[in-house]
C-alpha positions in Angstrom: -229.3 -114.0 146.8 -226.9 -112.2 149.4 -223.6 -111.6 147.4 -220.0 -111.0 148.7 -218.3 -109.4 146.5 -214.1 -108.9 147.6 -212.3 -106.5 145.0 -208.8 -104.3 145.5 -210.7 -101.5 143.8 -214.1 -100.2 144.1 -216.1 -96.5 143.9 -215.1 -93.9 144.2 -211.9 -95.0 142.4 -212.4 -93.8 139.1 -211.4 -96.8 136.8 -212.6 -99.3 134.1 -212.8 -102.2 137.1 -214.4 -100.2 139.9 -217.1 -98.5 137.4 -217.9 -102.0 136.3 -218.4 -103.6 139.4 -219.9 -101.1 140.9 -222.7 -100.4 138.2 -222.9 -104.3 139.1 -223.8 -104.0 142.4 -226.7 -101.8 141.5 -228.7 -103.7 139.2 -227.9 -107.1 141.9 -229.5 -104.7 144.4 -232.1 -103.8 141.9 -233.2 -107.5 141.7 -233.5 -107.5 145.4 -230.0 -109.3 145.8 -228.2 -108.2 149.1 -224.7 -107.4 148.4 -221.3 -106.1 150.6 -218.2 -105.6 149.2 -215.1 -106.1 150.9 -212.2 -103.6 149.5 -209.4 -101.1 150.2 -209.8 -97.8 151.7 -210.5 -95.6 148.7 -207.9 -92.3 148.1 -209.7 -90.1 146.3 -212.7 -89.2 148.7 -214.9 -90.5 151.1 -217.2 -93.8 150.3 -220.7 -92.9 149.4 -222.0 -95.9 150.5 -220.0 -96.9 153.9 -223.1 -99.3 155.2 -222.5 -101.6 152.0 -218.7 -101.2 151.9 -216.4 -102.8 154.0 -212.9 -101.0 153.7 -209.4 -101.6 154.5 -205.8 -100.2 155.4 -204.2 -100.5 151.7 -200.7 -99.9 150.1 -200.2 -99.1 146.5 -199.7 -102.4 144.3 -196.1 -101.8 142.7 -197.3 -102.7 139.4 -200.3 -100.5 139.3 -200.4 -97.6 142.1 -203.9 -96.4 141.3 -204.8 -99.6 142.9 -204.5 -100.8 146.3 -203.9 -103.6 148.7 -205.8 -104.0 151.4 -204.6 -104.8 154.8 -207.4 -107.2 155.6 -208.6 -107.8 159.7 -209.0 -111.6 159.6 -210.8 -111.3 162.3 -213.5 -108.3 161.5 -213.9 -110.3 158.1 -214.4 -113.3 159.6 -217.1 -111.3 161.9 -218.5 -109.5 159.0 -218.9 -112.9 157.2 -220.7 -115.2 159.5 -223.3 -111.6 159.9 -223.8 -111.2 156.5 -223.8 -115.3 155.6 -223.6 -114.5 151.4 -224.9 -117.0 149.3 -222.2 -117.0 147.1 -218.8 -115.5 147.0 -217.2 -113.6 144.1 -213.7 -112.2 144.2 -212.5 -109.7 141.8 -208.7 -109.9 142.7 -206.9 -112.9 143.7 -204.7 -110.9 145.6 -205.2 -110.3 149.6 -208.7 -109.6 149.7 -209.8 -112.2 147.4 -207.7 -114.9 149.6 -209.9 -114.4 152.5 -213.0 -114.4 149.7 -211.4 -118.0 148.6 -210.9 -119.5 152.3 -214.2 -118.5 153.5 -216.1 -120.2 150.3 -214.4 -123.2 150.8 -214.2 -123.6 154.4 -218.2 -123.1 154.4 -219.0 -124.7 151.2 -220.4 -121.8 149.7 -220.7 -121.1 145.5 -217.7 -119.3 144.7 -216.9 -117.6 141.4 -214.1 -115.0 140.0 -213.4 -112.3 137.5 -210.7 -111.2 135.6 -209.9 -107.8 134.5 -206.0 -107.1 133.8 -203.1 -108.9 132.5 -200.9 -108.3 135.4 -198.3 -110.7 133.4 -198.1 -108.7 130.5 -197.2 -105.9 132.8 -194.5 -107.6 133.9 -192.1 -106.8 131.5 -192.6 -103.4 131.1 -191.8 -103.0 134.9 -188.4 -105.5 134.5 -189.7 -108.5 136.0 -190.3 -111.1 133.8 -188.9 -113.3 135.6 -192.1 -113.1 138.2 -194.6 -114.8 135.1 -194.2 -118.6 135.9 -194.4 -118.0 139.1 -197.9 -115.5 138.8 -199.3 -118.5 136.8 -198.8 -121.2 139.3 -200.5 -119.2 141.9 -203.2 -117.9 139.5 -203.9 -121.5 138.6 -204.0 -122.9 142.0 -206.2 -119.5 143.1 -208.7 -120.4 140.6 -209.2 -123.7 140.8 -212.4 -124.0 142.9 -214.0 -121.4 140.9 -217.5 -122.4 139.6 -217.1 -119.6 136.8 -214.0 -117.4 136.1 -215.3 -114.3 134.4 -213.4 -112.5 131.5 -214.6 -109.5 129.9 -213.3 -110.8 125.7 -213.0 -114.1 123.8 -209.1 -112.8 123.4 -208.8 -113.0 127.7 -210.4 -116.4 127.3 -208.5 -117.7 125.0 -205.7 -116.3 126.8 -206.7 -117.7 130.5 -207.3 -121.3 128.5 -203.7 -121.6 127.5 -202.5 -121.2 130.7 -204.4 -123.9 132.0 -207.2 -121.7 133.5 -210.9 -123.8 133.4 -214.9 -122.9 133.7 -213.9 -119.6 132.1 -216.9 -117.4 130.4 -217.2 -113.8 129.0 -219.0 -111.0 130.7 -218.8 -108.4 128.8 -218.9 -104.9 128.7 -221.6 -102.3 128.1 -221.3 -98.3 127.4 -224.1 -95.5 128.4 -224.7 -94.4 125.2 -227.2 -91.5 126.3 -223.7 -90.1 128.6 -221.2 -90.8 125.6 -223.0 -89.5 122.3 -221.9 -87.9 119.4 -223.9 -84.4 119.0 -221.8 -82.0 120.9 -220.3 -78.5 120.9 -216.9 -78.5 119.8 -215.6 -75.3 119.8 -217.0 -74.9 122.9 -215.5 -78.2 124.5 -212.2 -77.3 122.7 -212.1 -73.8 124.1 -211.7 -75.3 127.8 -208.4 -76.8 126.6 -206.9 -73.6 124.9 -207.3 -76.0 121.5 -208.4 -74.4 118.3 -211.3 -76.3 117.0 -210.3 -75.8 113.2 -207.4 -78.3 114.0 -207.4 -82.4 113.2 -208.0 -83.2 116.8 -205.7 -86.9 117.7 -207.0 -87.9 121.3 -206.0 -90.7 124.0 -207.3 -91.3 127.0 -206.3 -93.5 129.6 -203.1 -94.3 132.1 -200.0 -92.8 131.5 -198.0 -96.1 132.2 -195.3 -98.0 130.7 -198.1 -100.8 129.8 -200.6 -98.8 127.7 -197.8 -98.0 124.9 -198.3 -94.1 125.1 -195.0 -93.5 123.5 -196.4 -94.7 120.4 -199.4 -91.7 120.2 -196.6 -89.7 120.5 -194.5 -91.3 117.5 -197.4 -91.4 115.7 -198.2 -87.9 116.4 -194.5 -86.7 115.6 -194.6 -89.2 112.7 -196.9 -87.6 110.8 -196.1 -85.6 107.7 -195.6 -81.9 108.3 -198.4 -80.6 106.5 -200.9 -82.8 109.0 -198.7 -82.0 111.8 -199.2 -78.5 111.5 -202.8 -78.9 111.0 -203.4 -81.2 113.8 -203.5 -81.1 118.0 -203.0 -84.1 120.1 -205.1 -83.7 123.1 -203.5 -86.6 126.3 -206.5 -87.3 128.6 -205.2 -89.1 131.7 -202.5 -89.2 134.5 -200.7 -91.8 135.8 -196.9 -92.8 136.6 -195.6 -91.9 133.6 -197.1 -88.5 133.2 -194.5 -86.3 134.9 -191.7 -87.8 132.2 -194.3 -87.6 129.4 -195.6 -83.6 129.9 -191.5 -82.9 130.7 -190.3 -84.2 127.4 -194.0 -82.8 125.3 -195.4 -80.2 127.4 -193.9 -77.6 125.9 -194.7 -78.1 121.9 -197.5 -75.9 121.3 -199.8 -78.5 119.4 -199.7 -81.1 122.4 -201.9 -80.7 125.2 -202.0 -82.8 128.4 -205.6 -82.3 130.4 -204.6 -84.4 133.4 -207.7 -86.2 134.6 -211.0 -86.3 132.7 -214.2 -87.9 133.7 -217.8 -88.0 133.6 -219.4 -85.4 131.2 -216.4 -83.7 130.2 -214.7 -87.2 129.5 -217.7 -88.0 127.5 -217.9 -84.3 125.2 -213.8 -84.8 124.4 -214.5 -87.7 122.9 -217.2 -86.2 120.6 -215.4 -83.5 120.1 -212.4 -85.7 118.6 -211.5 -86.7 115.2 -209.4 -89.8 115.7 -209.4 -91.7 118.8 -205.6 -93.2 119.5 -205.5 -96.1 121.7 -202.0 -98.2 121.3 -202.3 -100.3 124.4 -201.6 -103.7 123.9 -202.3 -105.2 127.5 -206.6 -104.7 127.7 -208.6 -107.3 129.1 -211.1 -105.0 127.4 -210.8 -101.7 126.8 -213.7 -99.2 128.0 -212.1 -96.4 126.7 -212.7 -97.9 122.7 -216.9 -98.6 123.3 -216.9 -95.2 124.7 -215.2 -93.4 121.9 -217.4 -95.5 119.7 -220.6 -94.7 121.1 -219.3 -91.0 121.1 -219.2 -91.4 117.1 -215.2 -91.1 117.3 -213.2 -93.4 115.0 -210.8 -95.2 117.0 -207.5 -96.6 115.9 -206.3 -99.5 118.6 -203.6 -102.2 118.7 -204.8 -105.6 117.2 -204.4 -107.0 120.3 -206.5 -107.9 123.8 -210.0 -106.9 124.1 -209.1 -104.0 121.4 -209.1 -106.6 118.6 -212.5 -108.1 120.1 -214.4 -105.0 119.8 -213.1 -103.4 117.0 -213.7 -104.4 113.0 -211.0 -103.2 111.4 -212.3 -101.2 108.0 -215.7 -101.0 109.8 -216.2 -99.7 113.1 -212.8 -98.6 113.9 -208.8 -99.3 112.9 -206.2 -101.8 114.2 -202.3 -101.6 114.0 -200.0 -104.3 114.5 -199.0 -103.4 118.3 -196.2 -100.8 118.7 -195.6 -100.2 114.8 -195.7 -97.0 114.7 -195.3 -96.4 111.1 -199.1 -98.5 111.1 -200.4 -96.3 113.1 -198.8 -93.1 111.0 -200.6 -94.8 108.0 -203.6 -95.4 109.2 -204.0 -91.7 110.5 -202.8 -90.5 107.5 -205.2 -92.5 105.3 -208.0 -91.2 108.1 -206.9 -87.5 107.7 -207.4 -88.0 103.9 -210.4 -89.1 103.5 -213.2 -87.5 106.0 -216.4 -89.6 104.4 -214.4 -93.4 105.6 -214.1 -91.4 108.8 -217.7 -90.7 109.0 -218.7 -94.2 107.9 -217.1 -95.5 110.7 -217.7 -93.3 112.9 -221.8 -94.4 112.0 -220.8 -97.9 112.0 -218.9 -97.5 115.7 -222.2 -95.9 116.9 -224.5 -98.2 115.7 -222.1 -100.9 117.6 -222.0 -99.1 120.8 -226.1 -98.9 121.0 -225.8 -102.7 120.9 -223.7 -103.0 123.9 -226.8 -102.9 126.9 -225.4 -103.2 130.3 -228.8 -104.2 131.4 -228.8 -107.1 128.9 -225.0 -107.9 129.7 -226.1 -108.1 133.5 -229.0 -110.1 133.1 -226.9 -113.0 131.6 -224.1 -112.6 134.4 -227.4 -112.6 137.3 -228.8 -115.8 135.3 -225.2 -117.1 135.4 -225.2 -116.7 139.5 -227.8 -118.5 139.6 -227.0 -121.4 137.8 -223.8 -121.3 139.7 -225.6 -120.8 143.1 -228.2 -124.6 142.0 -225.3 -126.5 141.1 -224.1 -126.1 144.7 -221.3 -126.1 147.2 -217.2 -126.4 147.0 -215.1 -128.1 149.4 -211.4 -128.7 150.0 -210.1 -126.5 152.3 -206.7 -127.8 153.2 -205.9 -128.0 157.6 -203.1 -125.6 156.6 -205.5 -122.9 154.9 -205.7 -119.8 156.5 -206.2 -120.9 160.1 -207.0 -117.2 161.1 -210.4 -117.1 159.1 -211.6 -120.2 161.3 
């Protein structure tokens, strides 16, 4: 199997997609599969890998800066292409990258499948263009049309996709290390690195500091709280992002608030042990990594009912869910958490023992198994005269 894989993210980039695909990559390499991605030059630091990466010139995508948009070469991918001859094509953006993933598939007949990991529409409004939706739908529906498989990562996304007129759609999950994220950890000692006193109720979110992933309502919930919890408790803000600037100007400076800027790895993965009460209010997952690794980290989390949130959590069991953006939910639920330490630690067991079900290695194997099935059913056609002469 020789597998091209076209993404607009990709290691080093430190986010839910590019960790995903790229701990996909690995296991297809580890069942002998040849792969080469085809994504945007990275910002963060050098590729590790430059012999199985093909990058690109990119521009940051207005709705989500982090990520990029490559600046393809039609002609050094169509070079790169014919060299490589993949066996099947998968894109992971249907942006410009993926478009030169779609033409070649069809103009060579080759198995082509895609994935989906964000709700760019929902984003939509909280950057003041709505008015872009019908149109993002039309092209998503025409971009996906000769997919074999479109991969989303919860039944919520599918469902989701499937109203909008979206076909051959099937879940690929998510999995969690749950050797990295794990509950038995120092927390004074973690603590300490922030300044944060470890006798406090610790709140924590991790994630983007955007518009789209609700943060505001941590804080609410956070300032919601009644005084004698207030007083007793520390949020902890774990993330960056293009809202963080207005967020640390208007909470910086209150003394039980901290703001860590960028976490990852094994620090990422002690901060969430060392944690009370997980707050994640976003409202726009596909899925929501963050949640199975606070889980697996044996922190209760309290989400939005909404997305991929809803589809890993069981509310009263292995986490809580509030209606999205009612705060006065989620300064109940915290409350009621505060309150009662053994329902936290119940969950916190049950959250655990539903991470350690979660196997990447088992979650692969079904998407490999899926390739192939896609890969014996055959070839697509229909390249249009008008479709991307320069990939010819």
């Amino acid at each position: 199997m020789k597998v091209a894989l076209f993404t607009d993210t990709f290691l080093p980039d430190v986010n839910g997609v590019a960790k995903t695909l790229g701990r996909w990559t690995r296991f297809l390499e580890s069942k002998g599969a040849e792969c080469k991605v085809y994504a945007p030059a990275s910002v963060t630091e050098d590729d590790p890998d430059p012999f199985r990466v093909e990058r690109f010139y990119s521009i940051p995508f207005v709705l989500y800066p982090e990520c990029r948009l490559a600046i393809p070469n039609p002609l050094y991918i169509r070079k790169s292409l014919h060299a490589f001859q993949p066996t099947i094509v998968h894109c992971a953006t249907p942006f410009n990258l993926g478009l030169f993933g779609l033409y070649y598939a069809r103009r060579h007949g080759t198995p082509f499948v895609a994935s989906y990991h964000t709700h760019f529409d929902q984003y939509l409004s909280h950057y003041k263009i709505p008015w872009v939706e019908p149109t993002l739908w039309k092209y998503m529906q025409w971009f996906h049309q000769s997919c074999s498989k479109v991969y989303v990562p919860s039944e919520s996304t599918r469902q989701h996709l499937a109203s909008k007129g979206l076909n051959n759609l099937e879940i690929w999950s998510r999995g969690v290390d749950t050797q990295r994220f794990q509950p038995e950890v120092n927390r004074q000692e973690v603590l300490n690195v922030y300044g944060v006193d470890a006798s406090k109720f610790i709140l924590l979110y991790v994630g983007r500091l955007a518009p789209e992933k609700s943060v505001e309502v941590a804080f609410d919930t956070f300032a919601g709280l009644p005084e004698h919890i207030r007083v007793d408790a520390h949020l902890i803000v774990a993330g960056d992002g293009p809202s963080a600037e207005a967020l640390r100007e208007r909470y910086g400076e209150q003394h039980n608030i901290t703001f860590t800027g960028f976490v990852q790895g094994e620090a990422l993965a002690a901060l969430y042990a060392a944690a009370d009460v997980f707050l994640f209010p976003s409202a726009t997952e596909t899925f929501g990594n963050v949640v199975l690794e606070s889980m697996a980290a044996g922190t209760v989390v309290v989400g939005a009912a909404a997305g991929g949130v809803q589809d890993t959590i069981e509310h009263g069991v292995t986490g809580m869910l509030c209606k999205p953006g009612d705060v006065s939910a989620f300064v109940e639920t915290v409350k009621g958490l505060h309150a009662s330490p053994e329902q936290r630690r119940t969950m916190e067991h049950a959250g655990r023992a539903y991470a350690l079900q979660q196997s990447w290695d088992e979650i692969f194997a079904k998407l490999y198994n899926s390739y192939e099935e896609v890969s014996k059913v055959g070839k697509i056609s229909g390249l249009r005269p008008d479709d991307m002469r320069m990939i010819r």
